[in-house]
N, C-alpha and C positions, 0 to 999 in steps of 0.2 A: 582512724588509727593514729594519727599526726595527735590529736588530742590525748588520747590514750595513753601513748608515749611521755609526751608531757606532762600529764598527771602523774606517772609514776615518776620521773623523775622530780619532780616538787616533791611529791613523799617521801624519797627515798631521802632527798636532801634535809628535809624537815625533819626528820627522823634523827638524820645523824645529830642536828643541830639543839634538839629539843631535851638534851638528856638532863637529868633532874639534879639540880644545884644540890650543895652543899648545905644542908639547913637544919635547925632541932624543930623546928617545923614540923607537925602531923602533918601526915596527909591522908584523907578521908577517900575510899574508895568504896560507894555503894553498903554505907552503913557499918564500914570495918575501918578503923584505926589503923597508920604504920607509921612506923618511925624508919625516915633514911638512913640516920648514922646506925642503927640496930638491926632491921630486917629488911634492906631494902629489895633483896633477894623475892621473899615471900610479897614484897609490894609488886615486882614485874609478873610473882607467878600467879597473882589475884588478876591482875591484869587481862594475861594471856590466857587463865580459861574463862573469861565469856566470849561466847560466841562473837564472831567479825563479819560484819555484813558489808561487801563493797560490791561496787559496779561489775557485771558479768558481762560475756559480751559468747558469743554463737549456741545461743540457749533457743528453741521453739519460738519460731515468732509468735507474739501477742494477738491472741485472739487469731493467730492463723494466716493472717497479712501483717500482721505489726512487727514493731523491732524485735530485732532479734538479739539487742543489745539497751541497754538500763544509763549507758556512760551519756553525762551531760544533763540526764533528767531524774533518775530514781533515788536520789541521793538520799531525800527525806524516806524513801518506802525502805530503804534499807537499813536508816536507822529505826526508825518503826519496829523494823524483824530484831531488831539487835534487842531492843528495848522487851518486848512479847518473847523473846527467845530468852534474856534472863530473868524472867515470872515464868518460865515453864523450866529453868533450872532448879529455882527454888522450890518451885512444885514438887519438882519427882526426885533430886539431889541432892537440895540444900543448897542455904547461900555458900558452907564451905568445901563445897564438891571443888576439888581442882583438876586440872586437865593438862596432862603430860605427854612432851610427843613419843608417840609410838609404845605407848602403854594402851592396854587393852579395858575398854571403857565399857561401861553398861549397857547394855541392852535398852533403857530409858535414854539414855545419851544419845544415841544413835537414829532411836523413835523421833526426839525432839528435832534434831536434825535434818530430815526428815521434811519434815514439815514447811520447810524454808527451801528445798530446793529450787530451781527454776524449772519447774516443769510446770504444766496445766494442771495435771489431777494430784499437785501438792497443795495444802488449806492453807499457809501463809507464804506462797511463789510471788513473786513479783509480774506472775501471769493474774494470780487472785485479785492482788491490791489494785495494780492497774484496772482492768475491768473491773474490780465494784468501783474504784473514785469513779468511775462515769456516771454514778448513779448522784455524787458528789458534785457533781459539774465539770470534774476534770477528765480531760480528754486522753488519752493514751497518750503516755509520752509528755505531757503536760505537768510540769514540776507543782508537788505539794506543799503544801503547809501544815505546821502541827496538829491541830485540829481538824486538819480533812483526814489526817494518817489515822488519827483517834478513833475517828467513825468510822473509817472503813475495815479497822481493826474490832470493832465491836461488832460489825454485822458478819463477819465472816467465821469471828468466835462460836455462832448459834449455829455453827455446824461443823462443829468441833468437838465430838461427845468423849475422845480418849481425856485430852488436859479439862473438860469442862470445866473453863473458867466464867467468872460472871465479868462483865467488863463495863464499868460504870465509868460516863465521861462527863464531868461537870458542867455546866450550863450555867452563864452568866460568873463565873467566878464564886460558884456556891457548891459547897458541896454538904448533900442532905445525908442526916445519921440513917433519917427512918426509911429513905427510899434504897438504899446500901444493904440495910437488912434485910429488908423486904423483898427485894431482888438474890441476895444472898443465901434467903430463909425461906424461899418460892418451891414450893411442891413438885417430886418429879414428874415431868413429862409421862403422860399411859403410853402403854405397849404401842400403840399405831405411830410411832416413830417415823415419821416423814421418809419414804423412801427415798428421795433425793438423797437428804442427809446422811442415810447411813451408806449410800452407796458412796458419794465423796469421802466422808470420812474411811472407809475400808481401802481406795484407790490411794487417797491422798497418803494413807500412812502405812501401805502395804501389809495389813493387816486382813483378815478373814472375819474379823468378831472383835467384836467392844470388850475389851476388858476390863475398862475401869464402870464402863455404864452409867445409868443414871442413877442415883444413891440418895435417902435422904437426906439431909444435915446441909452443914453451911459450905457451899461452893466457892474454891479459891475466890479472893478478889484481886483484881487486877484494876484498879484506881486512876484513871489519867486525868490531868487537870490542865486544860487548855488558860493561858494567861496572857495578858498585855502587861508588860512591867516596863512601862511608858509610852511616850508617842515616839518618835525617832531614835531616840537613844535607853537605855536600863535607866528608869530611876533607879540613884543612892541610895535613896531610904530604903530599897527593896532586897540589897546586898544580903546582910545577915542574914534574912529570912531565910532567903535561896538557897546559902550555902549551906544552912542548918540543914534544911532537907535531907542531904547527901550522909547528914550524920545518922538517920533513922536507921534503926536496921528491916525498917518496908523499903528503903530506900529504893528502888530500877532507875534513878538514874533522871534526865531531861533529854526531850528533842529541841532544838535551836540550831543557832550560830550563825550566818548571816544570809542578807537575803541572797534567796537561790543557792545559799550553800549550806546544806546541813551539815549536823553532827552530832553524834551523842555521846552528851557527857555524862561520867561516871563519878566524878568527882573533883574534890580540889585540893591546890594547897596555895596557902596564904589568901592573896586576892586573884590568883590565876583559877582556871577551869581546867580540869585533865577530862582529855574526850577522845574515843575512836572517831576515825575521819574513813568513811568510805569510798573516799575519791581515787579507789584506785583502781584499776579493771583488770579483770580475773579470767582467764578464762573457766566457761562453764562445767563445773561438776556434777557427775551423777552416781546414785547408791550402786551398788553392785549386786549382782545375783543375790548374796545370802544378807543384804540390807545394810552392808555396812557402808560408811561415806570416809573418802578419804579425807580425811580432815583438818588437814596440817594447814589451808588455802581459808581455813574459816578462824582461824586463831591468828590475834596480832603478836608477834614474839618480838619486840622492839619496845623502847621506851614510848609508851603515850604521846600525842600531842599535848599541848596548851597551851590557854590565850587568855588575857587578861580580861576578869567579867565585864569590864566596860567596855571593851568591843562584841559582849554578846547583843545580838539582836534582839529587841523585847518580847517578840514574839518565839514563847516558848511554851512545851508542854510536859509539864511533873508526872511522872511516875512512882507509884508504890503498889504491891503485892501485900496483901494478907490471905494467910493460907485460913487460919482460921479464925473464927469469930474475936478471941482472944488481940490476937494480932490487931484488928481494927481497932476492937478498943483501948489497943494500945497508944495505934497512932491517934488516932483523937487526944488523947490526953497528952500525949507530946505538942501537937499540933497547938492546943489551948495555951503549952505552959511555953513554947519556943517561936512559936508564928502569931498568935496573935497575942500576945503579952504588949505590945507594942499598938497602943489607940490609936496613932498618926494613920499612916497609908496601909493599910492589909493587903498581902500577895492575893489570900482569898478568903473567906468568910466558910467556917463548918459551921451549920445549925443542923438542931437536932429536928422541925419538923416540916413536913411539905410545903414551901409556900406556896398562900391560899392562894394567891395571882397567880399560879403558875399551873397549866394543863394538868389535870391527874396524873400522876405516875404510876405507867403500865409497864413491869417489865419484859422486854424483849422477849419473841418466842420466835423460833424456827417457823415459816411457814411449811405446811402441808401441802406438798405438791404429787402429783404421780408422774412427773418426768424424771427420765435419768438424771443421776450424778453430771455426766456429762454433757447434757442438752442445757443443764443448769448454768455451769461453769461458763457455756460458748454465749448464752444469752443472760444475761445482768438484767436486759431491763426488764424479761418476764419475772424474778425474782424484784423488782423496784414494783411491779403491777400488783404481785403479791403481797407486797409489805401493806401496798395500801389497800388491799381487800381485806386484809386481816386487820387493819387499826393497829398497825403494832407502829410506834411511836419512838421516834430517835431523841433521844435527851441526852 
């Protein structure tokens, strides 16, 4: 509680301190333009509706004996939800959905939210993420890295049939057109839908029946690209690249910031980083009888944080969404003419076909089980037994 405390008030003081200068200066936020001296209005209100993910604290213990509080260790899994939770704005709202307090918001709004509670039988809790990193190596309670968030963000996706995203996470700093497709362009699932899965998915999002279902055509993408942009410190050479990113309109943003302390950035201006920081703790929220969430506790209404990109830590991970086919092929051809136009050092390398070296790529499938929803959820690593009966392969 002593830390707690202190954490909010560093926030609260950082907050006050952090309010954004005077400049003709853009500032990029998640692929949208603002000017301060013009609308900086609409820049705080871009801000405040994406979802804020920060530390909870008297939520279900973990796994039933575990904490019952996230403050000190989840920092990264909560940026993870922050980052997964704006790819499931753009899904069902659009990147210009805005969010007003105490205005009456979607039915989709509410679903997606949902999904992020602290509860057991919610598919993106901080009850979910912790137990699968175990499958990761990480221990409950055990701080992450960008790249474990990745993965365990992509297996817990395969049982998530309402947003059915496809979640493709780069490997070695390469990112493949053909296996993107393929994974994008993969046949629905037959009727014998793993009972597991749709019993989690119906608990998880308080639903009775799949609405959106399996469909054929090309399934959102959801893109993360795990990166080392140096050994101790950000290579220079990699600046531009970075912040180009943030100008895509695939843009979700980055997980970083320093070690043991995450944050996700959304954007920047000049050579600073603007980023939500969820180091603050919350007490725990739940939806109410008729599904709605109060949600005034998940939105930052304050000026952003930021910190100058050379105090980011190298160890970060890019995000972008493409809803559909179109979108990918968008980004690729950004990616070609603004990230790698430059021979020197590359953030990361797009080719268009499998390399030969490298394992076939299978994409990911739900395993087939006949246990509960909830027998699934308490044990991870019969769902880890599973993945390796079925050959389904993490890339």
């Amino acid at each position: 509680s002593v830390l707690s405390r202190y954490e909010n008030q560093i926030t609260i003081l950082s907050d006050y301190l952090e309010e954004f200068p005077e400049t003709d200066e853009p500032v990029w936020i998640l692929g949208r333009q603002h000017h301060l001296n013009t609308d900086k209005s609409k820049l705080l209100l871009d801000v405040s509706a994406r979802l804020w993910f920060t530390y909870r604290r008297k939520f279900s213990p973990i796994g039933g004996t575990g904490p019952s509080s996230d403050a000190g260790w989840g920092c990264m899994l909560r940026c993870g939800q922050m980052m997964l939770a704006q790819a499931l704005i753009c899904r069902h709202l659009g990147r210009d959905w805005q969010w007003e307090k105490h205005k009456k918001q979607p039915e989709e709004y509410h679903r997606i939210l949902r999904c992020f509670l602290d509860r057991k039988d919610c598919c993106y809790s901080i009850h979910q993420m912790a137990q699968m990193g175990v499958g990761e190596g990480k221990s409950i309670g055990e701080w992450f890295g960008p790249n474990t968030v990745a993965q365990v963000l992509k297996k817990l996706a395969l049982f998530d049939e309402w947003n059915s995203l496809a979640v493709y996470v780069s490997m070695d700093n390469t990112v493949v057109i053909e296996d993107i497709k393929k994974m994008c362009w993969s046949p629905a699932q037959g009727s014998g839908v793993a009972h597991s899965s749709a019993h989690l998915h119906r608990s998880a999002l308080g639903q009775n029946k799949n609405t959106a279902g399996w469909c054929p055509g090309w399934k959102p993408l959801l893109l993360i690209i795990p990166l080392r942009l140096g050994i101790n410190h950000i290579n220079p050479v990699y600046i531009d690249a970075f912040k180009e990113c943030f100008k895509m309109p695939q843009s979700l943003g980055a997980l970083g910031g320093k070690p043991n302390n995450a944050y996700y950035f959304i954007g920047f201006l000049g050579n600073e980083l603007i980023y939500l920081d969820p180091h603050t703790t919350q007490s725990f929220v739940d939806s109410e009888e008729n599904g709605i969430v109060d949600d005034e506790s998940f939105h930052c209404q304050q000026a952003p944080h930021r910190m100058k990109i050379m105090n980011l830590d190298p160890s970060v991970a890019l995000g972008f969404f493409c809803k559909e086919e179109c979108d990918f092929d968008n980004w690729c051809s950004l990616v070609q003419k603004e990230i790698l136009k430059q021979q020197s050092l590359r953030m990361f390398e797009l080719v268009q076909k499998h390399p030969p070296h490298w394992p076939p790529f299978i994409p990911p499938t739900k395993p087939e089980v006949t246990t509960t929803g909830a027998e699934l959820i308490e044990s991870t690593d019969k769902l880890f037994e599973l993945e390796e009966e079925f050959e389904i392969l993490s890339v």
